[in-house]
C-alpha positions in Angstrom: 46.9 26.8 13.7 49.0 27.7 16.3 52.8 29.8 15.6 56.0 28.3 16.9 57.9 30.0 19.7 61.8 30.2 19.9 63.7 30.6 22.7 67.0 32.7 22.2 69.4 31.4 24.9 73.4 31.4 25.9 74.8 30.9 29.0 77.0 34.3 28.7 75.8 38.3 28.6 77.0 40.2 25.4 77.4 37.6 23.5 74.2 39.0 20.6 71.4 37.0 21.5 69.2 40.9 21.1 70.7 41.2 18.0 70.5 37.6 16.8 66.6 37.8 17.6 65.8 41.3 16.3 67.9 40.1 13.3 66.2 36.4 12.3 62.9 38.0 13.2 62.9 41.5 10.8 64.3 38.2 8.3 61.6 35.8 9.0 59.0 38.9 9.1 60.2 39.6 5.4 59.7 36.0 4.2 56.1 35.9 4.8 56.4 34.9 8.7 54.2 36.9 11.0 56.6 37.4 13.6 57.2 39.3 17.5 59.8 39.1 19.5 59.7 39.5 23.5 62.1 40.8 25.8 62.6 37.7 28.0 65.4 39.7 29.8 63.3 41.1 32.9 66.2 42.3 34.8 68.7 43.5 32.0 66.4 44.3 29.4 67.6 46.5 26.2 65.8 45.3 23.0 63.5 48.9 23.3 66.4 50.6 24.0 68.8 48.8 20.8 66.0 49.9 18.6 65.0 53.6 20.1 61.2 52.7 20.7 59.2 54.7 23.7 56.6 52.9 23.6 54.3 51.8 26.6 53.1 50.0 28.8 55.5 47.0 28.3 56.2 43.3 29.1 56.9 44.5 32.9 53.5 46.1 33.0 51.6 42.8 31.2 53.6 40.2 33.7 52.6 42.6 36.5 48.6 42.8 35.8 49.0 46.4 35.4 48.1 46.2 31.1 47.1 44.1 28.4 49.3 42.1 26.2 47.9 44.2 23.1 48.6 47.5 24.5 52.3 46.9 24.8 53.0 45.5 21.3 54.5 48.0 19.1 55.8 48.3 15.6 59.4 47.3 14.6 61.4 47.9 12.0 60.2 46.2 8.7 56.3 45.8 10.3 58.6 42.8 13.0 55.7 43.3 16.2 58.1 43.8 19.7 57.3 43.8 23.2 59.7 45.2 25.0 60.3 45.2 28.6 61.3 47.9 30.9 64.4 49.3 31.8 63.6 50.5 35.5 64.1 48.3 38.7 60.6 49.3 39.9 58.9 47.6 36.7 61.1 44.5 37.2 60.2 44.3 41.1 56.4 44.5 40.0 56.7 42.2 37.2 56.2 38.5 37.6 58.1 36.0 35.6 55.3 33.0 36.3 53.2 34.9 33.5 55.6 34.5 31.2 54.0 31.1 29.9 50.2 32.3 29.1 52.2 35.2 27.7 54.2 33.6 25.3 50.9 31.1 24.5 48.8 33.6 23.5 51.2 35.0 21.2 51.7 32.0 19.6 47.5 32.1 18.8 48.6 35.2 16.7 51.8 34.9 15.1 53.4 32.5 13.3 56.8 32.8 15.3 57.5 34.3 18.3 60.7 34.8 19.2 61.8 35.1 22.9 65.2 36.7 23.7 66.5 35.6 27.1 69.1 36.8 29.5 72.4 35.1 30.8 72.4 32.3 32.9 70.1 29.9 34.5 67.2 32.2 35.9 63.7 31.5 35.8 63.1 33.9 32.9 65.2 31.8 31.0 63.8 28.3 32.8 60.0 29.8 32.1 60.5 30.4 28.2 62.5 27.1 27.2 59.9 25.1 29.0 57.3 26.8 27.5 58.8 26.5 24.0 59.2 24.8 20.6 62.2 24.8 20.5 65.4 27.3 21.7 68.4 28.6 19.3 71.6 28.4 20.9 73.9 31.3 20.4 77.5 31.4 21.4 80.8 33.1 20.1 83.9 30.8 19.5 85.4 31.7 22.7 85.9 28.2 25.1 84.0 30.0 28.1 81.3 30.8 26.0 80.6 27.6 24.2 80.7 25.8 27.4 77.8 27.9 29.0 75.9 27.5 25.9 76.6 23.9 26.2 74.6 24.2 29.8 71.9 26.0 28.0 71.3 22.8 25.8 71.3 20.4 28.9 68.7 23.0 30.2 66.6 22.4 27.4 67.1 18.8 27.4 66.0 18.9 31.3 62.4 20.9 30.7 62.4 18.5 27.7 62.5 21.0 24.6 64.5 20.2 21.1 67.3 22.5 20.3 66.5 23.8 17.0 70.3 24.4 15.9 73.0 27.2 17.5 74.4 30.5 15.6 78.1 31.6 16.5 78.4 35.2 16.6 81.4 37.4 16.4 83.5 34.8 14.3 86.9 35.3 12.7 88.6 33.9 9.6 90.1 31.7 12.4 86.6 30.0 13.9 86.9 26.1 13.6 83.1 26.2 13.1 83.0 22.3 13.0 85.0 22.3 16.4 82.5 24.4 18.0 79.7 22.3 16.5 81.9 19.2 18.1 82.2 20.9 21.5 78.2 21.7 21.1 76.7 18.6 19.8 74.5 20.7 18.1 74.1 21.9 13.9 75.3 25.7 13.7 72.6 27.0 11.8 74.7 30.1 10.6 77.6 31.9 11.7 78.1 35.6 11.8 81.2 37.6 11.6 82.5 40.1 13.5 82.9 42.5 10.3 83.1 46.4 10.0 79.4 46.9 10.5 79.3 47.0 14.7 78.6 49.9 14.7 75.5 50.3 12.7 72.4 50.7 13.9 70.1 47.2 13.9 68.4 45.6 12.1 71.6 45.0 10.1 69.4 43.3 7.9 68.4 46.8 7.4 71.1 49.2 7.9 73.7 47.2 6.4 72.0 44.6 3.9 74.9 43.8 2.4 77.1 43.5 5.0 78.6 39.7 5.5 76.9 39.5 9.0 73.3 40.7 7.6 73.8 37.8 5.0 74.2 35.2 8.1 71.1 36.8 10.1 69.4 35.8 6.7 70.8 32.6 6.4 69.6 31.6 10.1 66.1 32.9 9.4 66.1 30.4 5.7 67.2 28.1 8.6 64.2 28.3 10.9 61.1 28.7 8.5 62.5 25.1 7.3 61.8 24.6 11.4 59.0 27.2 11.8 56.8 25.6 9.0 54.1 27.1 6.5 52.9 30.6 7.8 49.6 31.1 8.7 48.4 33.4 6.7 49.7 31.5 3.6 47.8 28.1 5.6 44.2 30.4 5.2 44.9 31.3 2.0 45.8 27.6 0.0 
């Protein structure tokens, strides 16, 4: 059986697509998913840095022939596998997007979801994951500039001809007309997460701040995708 990937795309920087991934995946890695997420983001990359890991090689060093995939894939929080890119303009240079694909496929082989966090914008390390996945979540705040470019991030998908599993508005208020947004996107919002007092806690919220209203939404999204990411695989063996 082969794992699902999920591309983590918006149209804008800063808008939480790290934090949405590290989030649904520490979820989905606690209900039974084996799951990874990748730092898609070759040029801006931060997931290592959000979550204080030193470890290498990383994806930079895989994409540029210079390591193996299993070397750079270290323990997360809550046993969540990450590979992490790297932050220095040399590794990005060296590193070639193109191998993204048999990347990402041969993850798939060994987890049940993989979960690919993407940078802004139309690049070709967004182009390479969407194409190559099962299906891409949609993130986007409730602001009009941001819902538009997520908006071009589902015509994307619909161009390399992948489904868009749902979309997740971030940094909502009690004022958010969810259903307008889901109007402007023509897509389900999956979950919505508010900008509450918990900013600055350290991620995973899921984690640091369980009980927080926007660790309760990260949840909700990941009940969300294992109705999309089906049985895990480990449960598959054992049945």
């Amino acid at each position: 059986m082969v794992g699902d990937i999920v591309t983590v795309a918006g149209g804008k920087g800063g808008i939480g697509k790290t934090t949405t991934a590290i989030n649904a995946g520490v979820a989905l890695q606690e209900a039974g998913h084996e799951t990874v997420v990748v730092d898609a983001d070759l040029g801006m990359t931060n997931l290592g840095k959000i979550l204080d890991l030193d470890h290498q090689p990383r994806l930079h060093h895989v994409l540029a022939g210079e390591a193996e995939m299993s070397e750079a894939i270290t323990d997360g929080p809550e046993g969540l596998s990450i590979l992490a890119g790297h932050e220095s303009l040399e590794a990005f240079a060296h590193g070639d997007p193109s191998n993204l694909r048999p990347v990402l496929h041969s993850l798939a082989r060994n987890y049940d979801v993989v979960l690919v966090d993407t940078g802004a914008g139309v690049s070709q390390e967004t182009m390479i994951p969407m194409d190559a996945s099962d299906g891409v979540l949609l993130v986007t705040t409730p602001k009009s500039v941001s819902i538009v470019d997520a908006r071009k991030m589902s015509e994307l998908a619909e161009r390399v001809e992948t489904d868009v599993v749902g979309a997740v508005v971030t940094k909502a208020d009690k004022d958010t007309a969810v259903s307008a947004v889901a109007d402007e996107l023509d897509e389900e919002i999956l979950s919505v997460v508010p900008q509450d007092d918990v900013a600055a806690a350290e991620e995973p919220l899921v984690v640091t701040a369980s009980e927080s209203y926007a660790a309760q939404a990260y949840r909700r999204l990941a009940m969300k995708l294992t109705d999309y990411v089906g049985t895990p695989v480990k449960q598959t063996a054992e049945s």
